[in-house]
VOLUMMI-478586 format. One record per atom (N, C-alpha, C, O): residue in three letters; x, y, z. Coordinates in Angstrom, 3 decimals, m for minus. Each point is the difference from the previous one (the first is absolute). Last residue first. Example, Ala and Ser with C-alpha at 12.3 -4.5 7.8 and 13.67 -1.06 7.14 Angstrom:
# VOLUMMI-478586
+-------+----------+----------+----------+
! kevex !       px !       py !       pz !
+-------+----------+----------+----------+
!   SER !   12.850 !   m2.250 !    7.080 !
!   SER !    0.820 !    1.190 !    0.060 !
!   SER !   m0.770 !    1.090 !    0.730 !
!   SER !    0.509 !    1.108 !    0.169 !
!   ALA !   m0.219 !   m6.828 !   m0.239 !
!   ALA !   m0.890 !    1.190 !    0.000 !
!   ALA !    0.900 !    1.200 !    0.000 !
!   ALA !    1.036 !   m0.019 !    0.665 !
+-------+----------+----------+----------+
//
This chain:
# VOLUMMI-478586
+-------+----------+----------+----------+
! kevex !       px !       py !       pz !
+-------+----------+----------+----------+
!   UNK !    1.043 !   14.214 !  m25.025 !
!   UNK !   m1.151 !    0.460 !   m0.593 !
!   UNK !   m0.046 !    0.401 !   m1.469 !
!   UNK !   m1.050 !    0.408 !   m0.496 !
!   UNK !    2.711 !   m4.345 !    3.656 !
!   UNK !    0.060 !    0.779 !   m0.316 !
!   UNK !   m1.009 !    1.153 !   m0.849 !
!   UNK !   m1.043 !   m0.304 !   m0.579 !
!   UNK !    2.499 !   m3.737 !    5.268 !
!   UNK !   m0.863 !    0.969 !   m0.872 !
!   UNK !    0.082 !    0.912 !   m0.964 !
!   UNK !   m0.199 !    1.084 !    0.549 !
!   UNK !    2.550 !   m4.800 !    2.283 !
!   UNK !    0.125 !    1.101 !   m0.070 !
!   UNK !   m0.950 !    0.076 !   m0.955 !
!   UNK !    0.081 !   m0.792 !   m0.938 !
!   UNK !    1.175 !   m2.085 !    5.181 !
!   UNK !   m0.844 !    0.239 !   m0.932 !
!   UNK !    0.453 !    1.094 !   m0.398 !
!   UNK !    0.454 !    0.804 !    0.814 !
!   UNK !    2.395 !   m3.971 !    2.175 !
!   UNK !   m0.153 !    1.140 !   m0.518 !
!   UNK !   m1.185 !   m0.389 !   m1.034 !
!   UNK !    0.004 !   m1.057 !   m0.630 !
!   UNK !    0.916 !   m1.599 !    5.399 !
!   UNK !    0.181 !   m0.257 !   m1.255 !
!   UNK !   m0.506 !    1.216 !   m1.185 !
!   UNK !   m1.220 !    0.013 !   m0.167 !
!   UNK !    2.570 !   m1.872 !    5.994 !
!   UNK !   m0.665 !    0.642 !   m0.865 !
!   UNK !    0.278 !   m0.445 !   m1.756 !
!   UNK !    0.753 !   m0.912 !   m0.344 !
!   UNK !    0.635 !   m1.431 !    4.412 !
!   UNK !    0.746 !    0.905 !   m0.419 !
!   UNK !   m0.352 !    1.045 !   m0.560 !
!   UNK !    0.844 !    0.882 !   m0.161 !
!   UNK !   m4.264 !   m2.746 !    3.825 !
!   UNK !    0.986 !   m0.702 !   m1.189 !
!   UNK !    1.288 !    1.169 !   m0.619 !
!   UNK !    0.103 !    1.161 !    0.396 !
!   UNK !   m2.940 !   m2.299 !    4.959 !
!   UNK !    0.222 !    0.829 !   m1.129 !
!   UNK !    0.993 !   m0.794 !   m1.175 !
!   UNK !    0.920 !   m0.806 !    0.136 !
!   UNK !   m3.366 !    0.622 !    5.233 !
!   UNK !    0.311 !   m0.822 !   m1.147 !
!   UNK !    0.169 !    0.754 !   m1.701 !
!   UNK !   m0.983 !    0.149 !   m0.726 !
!   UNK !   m1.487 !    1.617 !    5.291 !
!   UNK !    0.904 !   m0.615 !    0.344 !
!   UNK !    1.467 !   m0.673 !   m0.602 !
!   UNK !    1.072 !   m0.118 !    0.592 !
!   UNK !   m5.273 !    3.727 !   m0.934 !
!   UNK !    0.179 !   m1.211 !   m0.216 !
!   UNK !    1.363 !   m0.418 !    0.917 !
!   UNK !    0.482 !    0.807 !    0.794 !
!   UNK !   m3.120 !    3.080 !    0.083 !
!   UNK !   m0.615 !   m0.809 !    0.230 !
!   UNK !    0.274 !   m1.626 !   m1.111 !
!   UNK !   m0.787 !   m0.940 !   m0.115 !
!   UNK !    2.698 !    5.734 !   m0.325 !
!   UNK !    0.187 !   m0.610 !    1.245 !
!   UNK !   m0.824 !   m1.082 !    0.686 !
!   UNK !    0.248 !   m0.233 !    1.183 !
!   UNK !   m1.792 !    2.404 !   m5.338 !
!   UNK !    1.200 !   m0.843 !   m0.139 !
!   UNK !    1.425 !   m0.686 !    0.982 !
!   UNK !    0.877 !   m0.834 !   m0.226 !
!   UNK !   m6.381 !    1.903 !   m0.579 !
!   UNK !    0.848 !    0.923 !    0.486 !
!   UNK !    1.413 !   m1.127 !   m0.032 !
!   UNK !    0.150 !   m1.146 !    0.422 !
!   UNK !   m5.011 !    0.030 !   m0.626 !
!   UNK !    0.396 !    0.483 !   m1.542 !
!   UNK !    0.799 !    1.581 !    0.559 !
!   UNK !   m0.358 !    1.172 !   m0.117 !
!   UNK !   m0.705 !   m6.871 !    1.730 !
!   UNK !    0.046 !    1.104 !    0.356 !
!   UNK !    0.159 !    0.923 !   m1.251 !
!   UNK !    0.351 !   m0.453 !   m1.090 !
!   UNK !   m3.239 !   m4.077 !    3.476 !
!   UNK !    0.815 !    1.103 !   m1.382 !
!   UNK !    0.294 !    0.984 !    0.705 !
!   UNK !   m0.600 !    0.512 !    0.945 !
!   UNK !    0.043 !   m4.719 !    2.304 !
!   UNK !   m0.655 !    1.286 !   m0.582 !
!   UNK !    1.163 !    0.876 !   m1.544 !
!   UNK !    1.153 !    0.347 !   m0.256 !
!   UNK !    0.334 !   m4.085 !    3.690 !
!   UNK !   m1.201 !   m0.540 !   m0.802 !
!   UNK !   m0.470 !    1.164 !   m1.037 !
!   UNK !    0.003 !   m0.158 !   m1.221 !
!   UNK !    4.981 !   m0.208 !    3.515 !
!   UNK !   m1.128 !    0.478 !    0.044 !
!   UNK !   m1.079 !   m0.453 !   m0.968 !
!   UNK !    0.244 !   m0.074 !   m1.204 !
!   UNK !    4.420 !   m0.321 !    1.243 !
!   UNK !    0.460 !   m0.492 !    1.023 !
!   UNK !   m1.747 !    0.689 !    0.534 !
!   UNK !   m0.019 !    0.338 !    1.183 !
!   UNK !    1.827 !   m0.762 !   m5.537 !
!   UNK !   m0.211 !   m0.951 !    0.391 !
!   UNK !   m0.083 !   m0.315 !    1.821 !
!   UNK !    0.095 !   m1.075 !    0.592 !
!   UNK !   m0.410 !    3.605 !   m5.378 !
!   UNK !   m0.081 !    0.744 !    1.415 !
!   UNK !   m0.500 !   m1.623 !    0.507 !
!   UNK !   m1.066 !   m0.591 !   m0.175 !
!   UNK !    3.400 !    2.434 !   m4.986 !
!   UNK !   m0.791 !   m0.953 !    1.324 !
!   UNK !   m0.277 !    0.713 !    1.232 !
!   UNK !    0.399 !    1.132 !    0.275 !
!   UNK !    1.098 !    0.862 !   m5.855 !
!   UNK !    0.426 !   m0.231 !    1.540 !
!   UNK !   m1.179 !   m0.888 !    0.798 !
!   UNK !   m1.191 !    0.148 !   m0.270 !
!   UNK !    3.614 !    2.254 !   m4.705 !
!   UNK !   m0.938 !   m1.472 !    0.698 !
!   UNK !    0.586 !    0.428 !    1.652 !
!   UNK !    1.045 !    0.331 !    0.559 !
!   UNK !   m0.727 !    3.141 !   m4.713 !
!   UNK !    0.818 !   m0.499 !    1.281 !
!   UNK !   m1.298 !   m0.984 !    0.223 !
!   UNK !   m1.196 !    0.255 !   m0.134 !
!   UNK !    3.704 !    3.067 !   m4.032 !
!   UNK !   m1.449 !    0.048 !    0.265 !
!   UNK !    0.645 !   m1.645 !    1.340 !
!   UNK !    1.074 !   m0.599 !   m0.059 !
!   UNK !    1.032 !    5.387 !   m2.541 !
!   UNK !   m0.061 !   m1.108 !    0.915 !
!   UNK !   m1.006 !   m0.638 !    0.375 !
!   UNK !   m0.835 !    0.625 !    0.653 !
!   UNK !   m0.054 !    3.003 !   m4.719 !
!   UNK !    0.964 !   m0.087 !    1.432 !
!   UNK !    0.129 !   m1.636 !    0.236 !
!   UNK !   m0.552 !   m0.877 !   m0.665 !
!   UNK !   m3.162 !    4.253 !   m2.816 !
!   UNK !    1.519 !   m0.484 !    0.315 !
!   UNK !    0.093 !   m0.031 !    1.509 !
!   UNK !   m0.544 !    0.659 !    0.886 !
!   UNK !   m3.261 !    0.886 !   m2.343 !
!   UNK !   m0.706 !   m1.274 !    0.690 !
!   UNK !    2.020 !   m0.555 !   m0.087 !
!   UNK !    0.432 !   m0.917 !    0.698 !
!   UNK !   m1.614 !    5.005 !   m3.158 !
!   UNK !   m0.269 !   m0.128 !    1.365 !
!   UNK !    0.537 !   m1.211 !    1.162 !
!   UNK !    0.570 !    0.085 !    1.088 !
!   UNK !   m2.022 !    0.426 !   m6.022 !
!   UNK !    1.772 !   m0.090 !    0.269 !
!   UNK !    0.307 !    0.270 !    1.554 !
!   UNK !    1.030 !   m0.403 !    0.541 !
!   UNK !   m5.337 !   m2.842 !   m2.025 !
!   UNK !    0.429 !    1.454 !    0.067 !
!   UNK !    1.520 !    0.281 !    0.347 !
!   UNK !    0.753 !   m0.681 !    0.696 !
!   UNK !   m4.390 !   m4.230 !   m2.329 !
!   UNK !    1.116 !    0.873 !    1.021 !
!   UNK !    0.126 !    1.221 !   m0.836 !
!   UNK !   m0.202 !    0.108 !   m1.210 !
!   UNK !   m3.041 !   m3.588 !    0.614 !
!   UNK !   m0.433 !    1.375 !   m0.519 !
!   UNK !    1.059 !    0.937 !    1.201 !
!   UNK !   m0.241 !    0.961 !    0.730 !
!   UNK !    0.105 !   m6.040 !    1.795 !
!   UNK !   m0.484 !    1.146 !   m1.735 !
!   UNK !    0.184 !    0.905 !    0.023 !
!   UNK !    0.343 !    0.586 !    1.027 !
!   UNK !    1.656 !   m4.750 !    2.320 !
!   UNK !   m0.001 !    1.464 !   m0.668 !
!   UNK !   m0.586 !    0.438 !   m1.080 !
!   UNK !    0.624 !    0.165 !   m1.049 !
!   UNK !   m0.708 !   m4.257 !    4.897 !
!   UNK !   m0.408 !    0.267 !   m1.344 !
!   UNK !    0.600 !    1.438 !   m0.572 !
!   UNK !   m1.085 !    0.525 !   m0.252 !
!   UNK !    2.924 !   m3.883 !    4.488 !
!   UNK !   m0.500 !    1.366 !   m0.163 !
!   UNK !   m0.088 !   m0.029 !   m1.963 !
!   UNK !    0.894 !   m0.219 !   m0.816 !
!   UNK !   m0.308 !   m4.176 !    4.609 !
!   UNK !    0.130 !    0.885 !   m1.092 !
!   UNK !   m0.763 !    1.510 !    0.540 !
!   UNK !   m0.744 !    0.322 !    0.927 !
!   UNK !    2.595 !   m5.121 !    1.880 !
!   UNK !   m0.776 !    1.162 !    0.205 !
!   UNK !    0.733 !    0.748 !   m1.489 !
!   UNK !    1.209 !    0.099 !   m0.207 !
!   UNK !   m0.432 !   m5.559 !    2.327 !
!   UNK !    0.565 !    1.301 !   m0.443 !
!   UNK !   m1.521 !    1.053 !    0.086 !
!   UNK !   m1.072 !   m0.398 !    0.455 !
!   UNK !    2.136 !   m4.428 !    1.137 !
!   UNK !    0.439 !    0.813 !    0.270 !
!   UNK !    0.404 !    1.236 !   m0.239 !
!   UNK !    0.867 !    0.645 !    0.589 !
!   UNK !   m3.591 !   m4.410 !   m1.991 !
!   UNK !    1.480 !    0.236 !   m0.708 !
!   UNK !    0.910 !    1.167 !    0.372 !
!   UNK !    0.847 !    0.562 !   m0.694 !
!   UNK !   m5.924 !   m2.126 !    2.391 !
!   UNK !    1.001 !   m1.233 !   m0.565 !
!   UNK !    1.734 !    0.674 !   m0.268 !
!   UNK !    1.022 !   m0.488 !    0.484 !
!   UNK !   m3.847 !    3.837 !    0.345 !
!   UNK !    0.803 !   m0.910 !    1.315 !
!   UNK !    0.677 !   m0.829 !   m0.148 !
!   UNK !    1.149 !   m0.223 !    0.381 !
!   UNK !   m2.341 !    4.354 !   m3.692 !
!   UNK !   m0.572 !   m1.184 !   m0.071 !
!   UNK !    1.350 !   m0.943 !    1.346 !
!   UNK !    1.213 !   m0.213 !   m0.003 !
!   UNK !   m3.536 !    5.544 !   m1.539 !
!   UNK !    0.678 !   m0.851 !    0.886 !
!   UNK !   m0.354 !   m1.477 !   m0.607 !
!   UNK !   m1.122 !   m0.326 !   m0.388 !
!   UNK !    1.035 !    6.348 !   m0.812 !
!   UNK !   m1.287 !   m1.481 !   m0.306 !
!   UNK !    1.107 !   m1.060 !    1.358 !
!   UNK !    0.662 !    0.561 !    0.873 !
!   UNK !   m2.127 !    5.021 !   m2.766 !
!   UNK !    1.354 !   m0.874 !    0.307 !
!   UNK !   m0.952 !   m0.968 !    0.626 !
!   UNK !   m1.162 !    0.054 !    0.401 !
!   UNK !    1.165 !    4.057 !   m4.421 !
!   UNK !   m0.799 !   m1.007 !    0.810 !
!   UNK !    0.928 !   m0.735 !    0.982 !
!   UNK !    1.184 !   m0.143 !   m0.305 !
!   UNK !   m1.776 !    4.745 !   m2.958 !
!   UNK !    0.882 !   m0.512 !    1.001 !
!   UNK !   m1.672 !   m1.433 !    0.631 !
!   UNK !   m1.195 !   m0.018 !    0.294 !
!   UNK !   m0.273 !    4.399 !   m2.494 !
!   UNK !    0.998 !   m0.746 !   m0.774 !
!   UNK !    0.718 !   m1.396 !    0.365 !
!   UNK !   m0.049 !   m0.844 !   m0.894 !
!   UNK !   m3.364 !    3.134 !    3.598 !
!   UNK !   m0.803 !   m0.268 !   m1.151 !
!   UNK !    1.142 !   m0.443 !   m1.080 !
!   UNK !   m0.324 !   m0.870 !   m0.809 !
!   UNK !    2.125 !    3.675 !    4.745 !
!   UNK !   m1.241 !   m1.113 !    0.116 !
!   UNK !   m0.205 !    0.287 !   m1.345 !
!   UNK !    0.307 !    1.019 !   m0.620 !
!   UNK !    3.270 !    0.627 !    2.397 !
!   UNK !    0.240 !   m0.730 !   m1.113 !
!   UNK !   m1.103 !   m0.966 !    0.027 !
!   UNK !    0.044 !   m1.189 !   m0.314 !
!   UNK !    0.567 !    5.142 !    2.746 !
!   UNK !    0.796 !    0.384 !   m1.284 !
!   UNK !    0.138 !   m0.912 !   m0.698 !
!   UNK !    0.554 !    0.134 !   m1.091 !
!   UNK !   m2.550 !   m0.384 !    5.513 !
!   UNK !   m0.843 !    0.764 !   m1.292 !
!   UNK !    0.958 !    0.472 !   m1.132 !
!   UNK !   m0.352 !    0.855 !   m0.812 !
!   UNK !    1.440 !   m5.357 !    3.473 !
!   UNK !    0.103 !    1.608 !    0.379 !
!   UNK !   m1.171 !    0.289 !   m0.962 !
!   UNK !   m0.599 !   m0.727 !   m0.793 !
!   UNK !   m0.515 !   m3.705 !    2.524 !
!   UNK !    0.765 !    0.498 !   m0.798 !
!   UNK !    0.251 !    1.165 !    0.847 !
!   UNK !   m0.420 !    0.293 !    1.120 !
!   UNK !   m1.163 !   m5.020 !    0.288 !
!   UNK !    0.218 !    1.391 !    0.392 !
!   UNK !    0.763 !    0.285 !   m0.912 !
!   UNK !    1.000 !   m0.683 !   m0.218 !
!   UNK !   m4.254 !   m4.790 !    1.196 !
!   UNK !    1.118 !    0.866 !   m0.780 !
!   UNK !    0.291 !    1.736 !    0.298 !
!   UNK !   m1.114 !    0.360 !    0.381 !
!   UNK !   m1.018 !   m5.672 !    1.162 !
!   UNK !    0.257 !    1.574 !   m0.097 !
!   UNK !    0.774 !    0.520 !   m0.550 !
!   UNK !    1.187 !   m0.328 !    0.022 !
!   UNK !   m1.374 !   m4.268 !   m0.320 !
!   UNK !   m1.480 !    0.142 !    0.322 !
!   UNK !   m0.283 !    1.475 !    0.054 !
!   UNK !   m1.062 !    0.409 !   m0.471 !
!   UNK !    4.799 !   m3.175 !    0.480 !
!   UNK !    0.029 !    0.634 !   m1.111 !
!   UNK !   m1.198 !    0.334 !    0.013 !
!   UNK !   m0.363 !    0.174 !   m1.163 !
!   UNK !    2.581 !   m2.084 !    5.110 !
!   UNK !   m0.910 !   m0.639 !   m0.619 !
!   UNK !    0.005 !    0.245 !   m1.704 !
!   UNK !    0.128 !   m0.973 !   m0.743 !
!   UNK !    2.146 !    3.552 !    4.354 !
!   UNK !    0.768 !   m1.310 !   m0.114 !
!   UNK !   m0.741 !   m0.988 !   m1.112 !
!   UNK !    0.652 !   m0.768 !   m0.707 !
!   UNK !   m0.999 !    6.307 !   m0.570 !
!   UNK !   m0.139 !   m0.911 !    1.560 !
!   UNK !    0.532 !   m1.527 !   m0.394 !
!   UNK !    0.366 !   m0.388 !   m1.109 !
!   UNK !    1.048 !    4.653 !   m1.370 !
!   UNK !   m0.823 !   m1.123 !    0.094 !
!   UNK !   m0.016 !   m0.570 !    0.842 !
!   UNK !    1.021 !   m0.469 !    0.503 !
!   UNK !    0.658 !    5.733 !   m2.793 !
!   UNK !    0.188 !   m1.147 !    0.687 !
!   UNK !   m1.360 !   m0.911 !   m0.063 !
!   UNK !   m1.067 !    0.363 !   m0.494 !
!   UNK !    3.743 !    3.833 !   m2.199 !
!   UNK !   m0.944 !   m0.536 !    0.239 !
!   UNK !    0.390 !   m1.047 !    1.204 !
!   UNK !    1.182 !   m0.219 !    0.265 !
!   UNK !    0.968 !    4.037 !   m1.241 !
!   UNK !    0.132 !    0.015 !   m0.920 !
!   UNK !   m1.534 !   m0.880 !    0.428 !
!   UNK !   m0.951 !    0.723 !    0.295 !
!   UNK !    4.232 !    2.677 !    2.433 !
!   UNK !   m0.866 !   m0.791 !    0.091 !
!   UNK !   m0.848 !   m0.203 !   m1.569 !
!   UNK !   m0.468 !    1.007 !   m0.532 !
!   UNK !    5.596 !    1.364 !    1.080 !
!   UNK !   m1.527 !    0.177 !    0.447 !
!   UNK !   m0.701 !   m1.374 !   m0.346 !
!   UNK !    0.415 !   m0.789 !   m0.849 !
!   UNK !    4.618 !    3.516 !    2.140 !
!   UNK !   m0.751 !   m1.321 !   m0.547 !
!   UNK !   m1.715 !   m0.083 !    0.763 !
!   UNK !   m0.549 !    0.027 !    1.102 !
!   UNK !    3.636 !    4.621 !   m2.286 !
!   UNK !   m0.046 !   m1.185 !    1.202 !
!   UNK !   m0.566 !   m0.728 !   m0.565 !
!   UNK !   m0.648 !    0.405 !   m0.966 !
!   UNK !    3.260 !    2.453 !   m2.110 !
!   UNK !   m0.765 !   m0.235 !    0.558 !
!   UNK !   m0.365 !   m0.699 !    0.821 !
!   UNK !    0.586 !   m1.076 !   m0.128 !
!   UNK !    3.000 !    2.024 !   m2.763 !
!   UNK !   m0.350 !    1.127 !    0.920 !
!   UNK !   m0.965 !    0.248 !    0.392 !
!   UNK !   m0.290 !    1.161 !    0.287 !
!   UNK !    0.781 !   m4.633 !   m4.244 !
!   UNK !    1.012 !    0.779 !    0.436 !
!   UNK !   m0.797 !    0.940 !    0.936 !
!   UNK !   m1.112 !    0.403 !   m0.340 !
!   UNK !   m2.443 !   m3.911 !    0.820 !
!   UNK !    0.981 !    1.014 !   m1.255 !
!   UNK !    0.996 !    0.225 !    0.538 !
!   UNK !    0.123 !   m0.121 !    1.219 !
!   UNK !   m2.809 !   m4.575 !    0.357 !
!   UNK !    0.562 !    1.047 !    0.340 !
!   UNK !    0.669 !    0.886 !   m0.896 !
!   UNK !    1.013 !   m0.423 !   m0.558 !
!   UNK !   m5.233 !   m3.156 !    2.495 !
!   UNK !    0.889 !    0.139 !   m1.372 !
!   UNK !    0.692 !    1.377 !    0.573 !
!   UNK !   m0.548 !    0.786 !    0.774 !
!   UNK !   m2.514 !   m5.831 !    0.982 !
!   UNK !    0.085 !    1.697 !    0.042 !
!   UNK !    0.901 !    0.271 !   m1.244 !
!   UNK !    0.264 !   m0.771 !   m0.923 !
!   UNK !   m3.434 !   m3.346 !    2.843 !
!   UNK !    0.664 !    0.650 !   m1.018 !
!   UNK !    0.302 !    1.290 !    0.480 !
!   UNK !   m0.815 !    0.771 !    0.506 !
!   UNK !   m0.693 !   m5.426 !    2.469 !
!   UNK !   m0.455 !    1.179 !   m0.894 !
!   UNK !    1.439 !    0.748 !   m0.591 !
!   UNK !    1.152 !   m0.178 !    0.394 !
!   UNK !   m3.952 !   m4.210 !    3.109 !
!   UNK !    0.963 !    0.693 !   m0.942 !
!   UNK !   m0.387 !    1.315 !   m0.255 !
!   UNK !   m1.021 !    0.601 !    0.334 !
!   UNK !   m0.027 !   m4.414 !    3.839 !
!   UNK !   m0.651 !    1.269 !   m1.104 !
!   UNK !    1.316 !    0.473 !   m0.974 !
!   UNK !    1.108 !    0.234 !    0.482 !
!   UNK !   m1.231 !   m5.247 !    1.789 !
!   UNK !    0.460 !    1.272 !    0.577 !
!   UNK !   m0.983 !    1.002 !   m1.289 !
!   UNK !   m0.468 !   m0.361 !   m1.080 !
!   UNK !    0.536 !   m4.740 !    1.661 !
!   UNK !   m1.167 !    0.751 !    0.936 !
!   UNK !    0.610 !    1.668 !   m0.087 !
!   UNK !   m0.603 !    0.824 !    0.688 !
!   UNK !    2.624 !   m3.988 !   m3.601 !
!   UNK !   m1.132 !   m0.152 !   m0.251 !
!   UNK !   m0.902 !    0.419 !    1.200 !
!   UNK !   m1.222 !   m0.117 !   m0.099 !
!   UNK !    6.144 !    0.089 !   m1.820 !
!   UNK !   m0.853 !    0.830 !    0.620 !
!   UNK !   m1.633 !    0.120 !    0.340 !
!   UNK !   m0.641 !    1.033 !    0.192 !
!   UNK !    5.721 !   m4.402 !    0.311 !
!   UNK !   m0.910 !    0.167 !   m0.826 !
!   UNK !   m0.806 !    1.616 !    0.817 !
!   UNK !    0.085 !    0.426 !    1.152 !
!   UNK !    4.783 !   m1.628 !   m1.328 !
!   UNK !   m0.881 !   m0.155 !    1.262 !
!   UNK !   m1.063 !    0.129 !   m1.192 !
!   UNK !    0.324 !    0.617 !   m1.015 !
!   UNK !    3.531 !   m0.697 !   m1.251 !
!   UNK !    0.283 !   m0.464 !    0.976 !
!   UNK !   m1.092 !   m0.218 !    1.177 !
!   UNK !    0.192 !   m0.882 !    0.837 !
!   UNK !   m1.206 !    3.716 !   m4.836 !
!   UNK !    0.764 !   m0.660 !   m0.418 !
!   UNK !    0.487 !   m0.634 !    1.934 !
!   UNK !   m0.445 !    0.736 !    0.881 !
!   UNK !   m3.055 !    2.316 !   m4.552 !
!   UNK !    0.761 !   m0.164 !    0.884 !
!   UNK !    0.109 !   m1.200 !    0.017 !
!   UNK !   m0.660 !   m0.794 !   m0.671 !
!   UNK !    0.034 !    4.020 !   m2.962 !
!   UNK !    0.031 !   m1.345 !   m0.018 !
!   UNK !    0.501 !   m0.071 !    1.292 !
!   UNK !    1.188 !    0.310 !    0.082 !
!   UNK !   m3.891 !    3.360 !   m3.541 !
!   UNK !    0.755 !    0.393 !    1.377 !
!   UNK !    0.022 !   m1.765 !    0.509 !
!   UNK !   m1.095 !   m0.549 !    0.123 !
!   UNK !    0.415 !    3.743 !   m5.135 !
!   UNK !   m0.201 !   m1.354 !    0.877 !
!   UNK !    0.935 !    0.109 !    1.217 !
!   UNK !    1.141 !    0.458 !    0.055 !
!   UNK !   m3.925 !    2.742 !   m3.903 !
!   UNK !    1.163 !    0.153 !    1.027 !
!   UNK !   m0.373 !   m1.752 !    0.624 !
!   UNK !   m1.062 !   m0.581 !    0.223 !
!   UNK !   m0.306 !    3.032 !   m5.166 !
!   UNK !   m0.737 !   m0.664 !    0.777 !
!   UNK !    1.584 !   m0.717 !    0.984 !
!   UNK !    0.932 !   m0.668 !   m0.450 !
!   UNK !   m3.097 !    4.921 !   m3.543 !
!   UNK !    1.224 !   m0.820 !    1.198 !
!   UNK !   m0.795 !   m0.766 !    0.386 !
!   UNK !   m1.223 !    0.125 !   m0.063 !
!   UNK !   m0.130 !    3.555 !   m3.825 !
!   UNK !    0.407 !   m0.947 !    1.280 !
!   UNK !    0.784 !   m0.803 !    0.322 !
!   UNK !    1.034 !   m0.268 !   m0.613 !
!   UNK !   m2.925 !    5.451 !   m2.592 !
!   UNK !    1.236 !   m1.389 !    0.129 !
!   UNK !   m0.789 !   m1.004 !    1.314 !
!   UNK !   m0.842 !    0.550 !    0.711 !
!   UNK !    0.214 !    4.545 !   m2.096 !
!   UNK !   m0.506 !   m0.955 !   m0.099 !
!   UNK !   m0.127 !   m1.438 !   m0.238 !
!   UNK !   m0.963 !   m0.613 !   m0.460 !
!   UNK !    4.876 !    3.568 !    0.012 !
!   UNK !   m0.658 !    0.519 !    1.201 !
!   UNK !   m1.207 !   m0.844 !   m1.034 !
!   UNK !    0.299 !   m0.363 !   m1.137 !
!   UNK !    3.951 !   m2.198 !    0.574 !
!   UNK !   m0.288 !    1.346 !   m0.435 !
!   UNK !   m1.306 !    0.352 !    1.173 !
!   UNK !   m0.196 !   m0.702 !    0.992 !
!   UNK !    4.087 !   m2.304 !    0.686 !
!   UNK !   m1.122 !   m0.114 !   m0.664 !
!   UNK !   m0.020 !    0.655 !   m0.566 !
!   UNK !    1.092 !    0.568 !    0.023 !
!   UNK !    2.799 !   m3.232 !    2.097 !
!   UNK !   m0.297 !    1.281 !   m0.417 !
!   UNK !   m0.905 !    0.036 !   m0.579 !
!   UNK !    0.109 !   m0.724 !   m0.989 !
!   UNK !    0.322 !   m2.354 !    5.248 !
!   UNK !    0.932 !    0.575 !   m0.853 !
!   UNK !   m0.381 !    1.278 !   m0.635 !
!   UNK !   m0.410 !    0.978 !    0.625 !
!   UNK !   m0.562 !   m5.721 !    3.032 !
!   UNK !   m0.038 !    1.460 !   m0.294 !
!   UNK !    0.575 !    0.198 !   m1.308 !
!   UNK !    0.573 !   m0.931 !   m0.565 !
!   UNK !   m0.813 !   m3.753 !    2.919 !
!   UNK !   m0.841 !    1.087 !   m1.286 !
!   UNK !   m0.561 !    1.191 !    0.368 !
!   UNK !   m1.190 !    0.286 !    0.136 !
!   UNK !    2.763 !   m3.184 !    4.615 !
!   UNK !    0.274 !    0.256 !   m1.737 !
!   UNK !   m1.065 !    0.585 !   m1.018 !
!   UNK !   m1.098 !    0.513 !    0.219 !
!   UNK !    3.016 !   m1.342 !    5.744 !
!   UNK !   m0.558 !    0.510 !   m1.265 !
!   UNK !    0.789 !   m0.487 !   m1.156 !
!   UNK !    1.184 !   m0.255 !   m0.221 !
!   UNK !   m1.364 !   m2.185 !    5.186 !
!   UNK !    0.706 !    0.512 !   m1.033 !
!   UNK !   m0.873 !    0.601 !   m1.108 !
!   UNK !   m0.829 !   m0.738 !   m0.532 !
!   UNK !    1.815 !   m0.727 !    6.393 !
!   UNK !   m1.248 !    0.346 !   m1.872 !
!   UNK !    1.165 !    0.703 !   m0.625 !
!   UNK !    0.965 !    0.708 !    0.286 !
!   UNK !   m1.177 !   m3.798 !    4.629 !
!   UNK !    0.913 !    0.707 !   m1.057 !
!   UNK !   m1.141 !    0.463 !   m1.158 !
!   UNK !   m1.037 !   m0.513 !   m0.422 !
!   UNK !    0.587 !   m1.129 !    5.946 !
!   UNK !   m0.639 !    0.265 !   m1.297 !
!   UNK !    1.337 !    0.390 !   m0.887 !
!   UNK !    0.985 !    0.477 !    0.564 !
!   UNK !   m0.494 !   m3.655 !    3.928 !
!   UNK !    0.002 !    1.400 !   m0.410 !
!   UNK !   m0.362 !    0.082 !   m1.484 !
!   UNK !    0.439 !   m0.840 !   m0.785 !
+-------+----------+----------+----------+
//
């Protein structure tokens, strides 16, 4: 069974970055699709980016194409998310998740399986 764990979130100013590390842990992930989501106070958790098993594809939202990168390295079992030119917006919970029980990306969040504790970005303005 997968475990992930997030890190480096915290407090930016607004054109600021981040850079999110997602470390799984007990089952390796090297055929499953990943991806990022993130969640506001009093908001549903939305689709952030994802990556196929390879790192060969990549799916943003339109709220964070062209800032936001998310990358993978197998050797080391982990999966990043780049953050630039963040917005106070872009605050919240931010979530690693797997989908290990399916080949195909998904960019709906009933389509993982495997979830981390999350890890707070905050953005200020």
């Amino acid at each position: 069974q997968v475990q992930l764990t997030e890190s480096g979130g915290g407090l930016v100013p607004a054109g600021g970055s981040l850079r999110l590390s997602c470390a799984a842990s007990v089952r390796n992930i090297r055929g499953s699709p990943m991806g990022w989501f993130r969640q506001a106070p009093g908001k549903e958790r939305e689709f952030v980016a994802a990556i196929d098993w390879s790192g060969g594809r990549t799916y943003y939202s339109d709220s964070v194409k062209g800032r936001f990168t998310i990358s993978r390295d197998n050797n080391k079992n982990m999966v990043f998310l780049q953050m630039n030119s963040l917005k106070p917006e872009d605050t919240a919970v931010y979530y690693c998740a797997a989908r290990t029980n399916a080949p195909q990306v998904s960019l709906n969040a009933d389509g993982y399986d495997r979830w981390g504790q999350g890890t707070q970005v905050t953005v200020s303005s």
